[in-house]
C-alpha positions as CSV (number, residue, x, y, z in Angstrom):
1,X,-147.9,13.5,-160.7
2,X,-145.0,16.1,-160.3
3,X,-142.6,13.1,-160.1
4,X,-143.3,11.4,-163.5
5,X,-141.3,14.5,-165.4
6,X,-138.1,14.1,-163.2
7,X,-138.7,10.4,-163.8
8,X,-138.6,11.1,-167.2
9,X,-135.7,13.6,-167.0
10,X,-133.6,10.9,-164.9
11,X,-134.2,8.4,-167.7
12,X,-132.9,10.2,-170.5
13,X,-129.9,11.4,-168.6
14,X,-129.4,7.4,-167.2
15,X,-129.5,6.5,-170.8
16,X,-127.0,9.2,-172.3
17,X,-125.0,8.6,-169.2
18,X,-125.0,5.0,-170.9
19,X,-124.6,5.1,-174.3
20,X,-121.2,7.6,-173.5
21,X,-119.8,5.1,-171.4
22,X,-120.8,2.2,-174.0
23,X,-119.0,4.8,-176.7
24,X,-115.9,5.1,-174.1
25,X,-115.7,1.9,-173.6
26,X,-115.6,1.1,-177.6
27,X,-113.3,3.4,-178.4
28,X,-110.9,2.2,-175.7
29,X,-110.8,-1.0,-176.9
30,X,-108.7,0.3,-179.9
31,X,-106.3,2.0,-178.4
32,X,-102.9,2.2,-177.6
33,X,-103.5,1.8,-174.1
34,X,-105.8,-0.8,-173.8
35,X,-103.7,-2.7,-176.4
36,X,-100.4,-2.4,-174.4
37,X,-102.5,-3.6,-171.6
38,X,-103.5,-6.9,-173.5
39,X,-99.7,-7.5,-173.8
40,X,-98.8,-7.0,-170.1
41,X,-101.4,-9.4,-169.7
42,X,-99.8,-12.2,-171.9
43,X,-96.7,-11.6,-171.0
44,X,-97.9,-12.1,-167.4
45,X,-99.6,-15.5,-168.2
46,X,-96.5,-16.5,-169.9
47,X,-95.5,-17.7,-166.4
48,X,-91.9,-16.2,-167.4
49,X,-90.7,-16.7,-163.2
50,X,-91.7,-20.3,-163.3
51,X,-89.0,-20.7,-166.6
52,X,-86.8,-18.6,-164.9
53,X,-87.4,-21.2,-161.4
54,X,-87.2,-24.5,-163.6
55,X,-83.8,-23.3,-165.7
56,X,-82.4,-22.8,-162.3
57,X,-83.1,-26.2,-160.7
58,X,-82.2,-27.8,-163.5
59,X,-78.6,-26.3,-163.3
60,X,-78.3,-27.3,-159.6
61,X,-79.6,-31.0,-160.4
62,X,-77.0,-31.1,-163.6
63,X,-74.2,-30.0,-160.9
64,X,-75.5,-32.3,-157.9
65,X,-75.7,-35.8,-161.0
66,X,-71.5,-34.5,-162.1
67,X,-70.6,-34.8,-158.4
68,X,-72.5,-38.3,-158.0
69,X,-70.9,-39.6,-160.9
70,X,-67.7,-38.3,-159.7
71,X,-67.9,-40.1,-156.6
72,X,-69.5,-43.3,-158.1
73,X,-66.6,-43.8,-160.7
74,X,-64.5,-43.0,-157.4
75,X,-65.5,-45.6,-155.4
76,X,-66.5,-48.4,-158.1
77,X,-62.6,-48.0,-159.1
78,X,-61.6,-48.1,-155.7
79,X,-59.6,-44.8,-156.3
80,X,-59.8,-43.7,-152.5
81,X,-57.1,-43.6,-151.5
82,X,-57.5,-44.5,-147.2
């Protein structure tokens, strides 16, 4: 029966243990920190590389359709000059 005590003392210690990590955790949740940490996080998920990837592309397909039409109006006006 000498183990039911420390049983007992464990307990209570698991349990304020607990509810100061529950009181941590609450009053982390309105700070500074944790709220600049919800914005890296958005900004993340924003996918702001894939925009950056797309806008790219899409300037090197706008370049690559000038230099088709180029060459099409070229050779449907037979401007070549052999």
């Amino acid at each position: 029966m000498g183990k039911l005590p420390n049983l007992a003392v464990w307990r209570y210690a698991q349990s304020a243990t607990d509810s100061h990590s529950e009181k941590k955790i609450y009053e982390h949740r309105d700070s500074a920190s944790h709220k600049q940490a919800l914005s890296v996080q958005q900004t993340a998920s924003a996918d702001t590389l894939k925009t950056v990837v797309v806008e790219s592309q899409k300037e090197h397909v706008d370049a690559t359709c000038k230099v088709f039409r180029t060459v099409y109006y070229i050779a449907a006006n037979n401007l070549c000059a052999l």
